[in-house]
C-alpha positions as CSV (number, residue, x, y, z in Angstrom):
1,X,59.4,179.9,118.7
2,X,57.7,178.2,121.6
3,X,59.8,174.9,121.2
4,X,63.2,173.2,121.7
5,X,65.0,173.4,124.9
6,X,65.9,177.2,126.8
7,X,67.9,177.8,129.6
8,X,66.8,180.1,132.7
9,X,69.4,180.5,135.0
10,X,70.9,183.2,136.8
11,X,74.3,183.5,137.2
12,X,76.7,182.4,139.9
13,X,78.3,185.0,142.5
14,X,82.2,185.1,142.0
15,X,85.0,187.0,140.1
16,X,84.1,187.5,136.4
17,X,86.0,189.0,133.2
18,X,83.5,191.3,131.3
19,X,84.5,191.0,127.4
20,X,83.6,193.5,124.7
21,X,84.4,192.8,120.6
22,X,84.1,195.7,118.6
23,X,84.4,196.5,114.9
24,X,86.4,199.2,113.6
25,X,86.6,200.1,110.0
26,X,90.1,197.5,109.3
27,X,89.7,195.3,112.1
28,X,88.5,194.8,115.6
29,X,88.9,196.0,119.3
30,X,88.1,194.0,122.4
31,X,87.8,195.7,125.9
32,X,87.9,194.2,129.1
33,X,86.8,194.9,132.5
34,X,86.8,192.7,135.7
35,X,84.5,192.3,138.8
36,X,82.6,190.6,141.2
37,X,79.4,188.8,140.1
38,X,76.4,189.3,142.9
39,X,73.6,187.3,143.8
40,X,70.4,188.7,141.7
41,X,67.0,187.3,141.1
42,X,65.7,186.1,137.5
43,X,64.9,190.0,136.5
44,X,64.9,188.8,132.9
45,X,64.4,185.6,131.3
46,X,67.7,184.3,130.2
47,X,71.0,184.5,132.2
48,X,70.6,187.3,134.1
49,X,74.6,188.7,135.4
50,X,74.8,191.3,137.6
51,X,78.3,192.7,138.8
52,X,79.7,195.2,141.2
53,X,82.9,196.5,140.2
54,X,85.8,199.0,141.8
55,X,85.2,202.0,140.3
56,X,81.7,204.1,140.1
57,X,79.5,202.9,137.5
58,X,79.4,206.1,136.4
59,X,83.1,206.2,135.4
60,X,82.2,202.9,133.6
61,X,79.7,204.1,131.6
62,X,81.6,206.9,130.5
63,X,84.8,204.8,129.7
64,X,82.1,202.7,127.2
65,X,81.0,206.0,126.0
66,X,84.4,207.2,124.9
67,X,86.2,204.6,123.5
68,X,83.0,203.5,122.0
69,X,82.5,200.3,122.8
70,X,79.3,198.1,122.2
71,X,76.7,197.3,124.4
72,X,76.3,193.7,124.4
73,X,79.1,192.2,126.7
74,X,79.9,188.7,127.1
75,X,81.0,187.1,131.0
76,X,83.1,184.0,132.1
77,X,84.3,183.3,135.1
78,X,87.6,183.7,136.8
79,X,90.1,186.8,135.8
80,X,91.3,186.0,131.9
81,X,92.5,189.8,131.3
82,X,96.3,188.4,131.4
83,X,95.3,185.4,128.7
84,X,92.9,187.9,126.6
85,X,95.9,190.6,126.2
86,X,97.6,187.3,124.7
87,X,95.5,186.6,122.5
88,X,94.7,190.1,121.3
89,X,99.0,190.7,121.1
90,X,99.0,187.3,118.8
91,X,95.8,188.5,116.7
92,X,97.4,192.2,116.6
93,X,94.1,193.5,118.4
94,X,93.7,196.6,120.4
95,X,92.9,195.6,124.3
96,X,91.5,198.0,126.2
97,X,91.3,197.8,130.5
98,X,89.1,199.6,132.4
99,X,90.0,197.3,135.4
């Protein structure tokens, strides 16, 4: 705590790929969900993202809800759904789209 080197950044504004990894009782699931990254101020220390999507949050929210998915969501750059459905057809994953 209160040493070594953190990074305070927001993120850049441009087409992301939302990824989601989540445990089931034999194996896991990944989700994934595509949008546009906005411009948004440092609400939070750490890498803030912010993203506008093309469906209502709402309908987001309640796709995470009911496939229960996690909370914690990682974000890279660029569309990778057609890679991550590779990967998760080689690993023998379940892919969810919300996008």
């Amino acid at each position: 705590m209160d040493s070594g080197v953190c990074a305070l950044f927001p993120a850049r504004p441009g087409p992301v790929t939302l990824l989601n990894i989540t445990p089931t009782l034999d194996r896991y699931r990944m989700a994934a969900n595509f949008g546009e990254a906005i411009p948004t101020d440092m609400i939070f220390p750490g890498n803030p993202l912010r993203v506008r999507f093309s469906s209502d949050y709402r309908d987001i929210l309640g796709w995470i809800a009911q496939e229960g998915l996690g909370h914690h969501w990682m974000g890279g750059y660029g569309d990778v759904r057609r890679p991550l459905a590779d990967l998760a057809a080689m690993l023998g994953v379940e892919l969810l789209n919300k996008e």
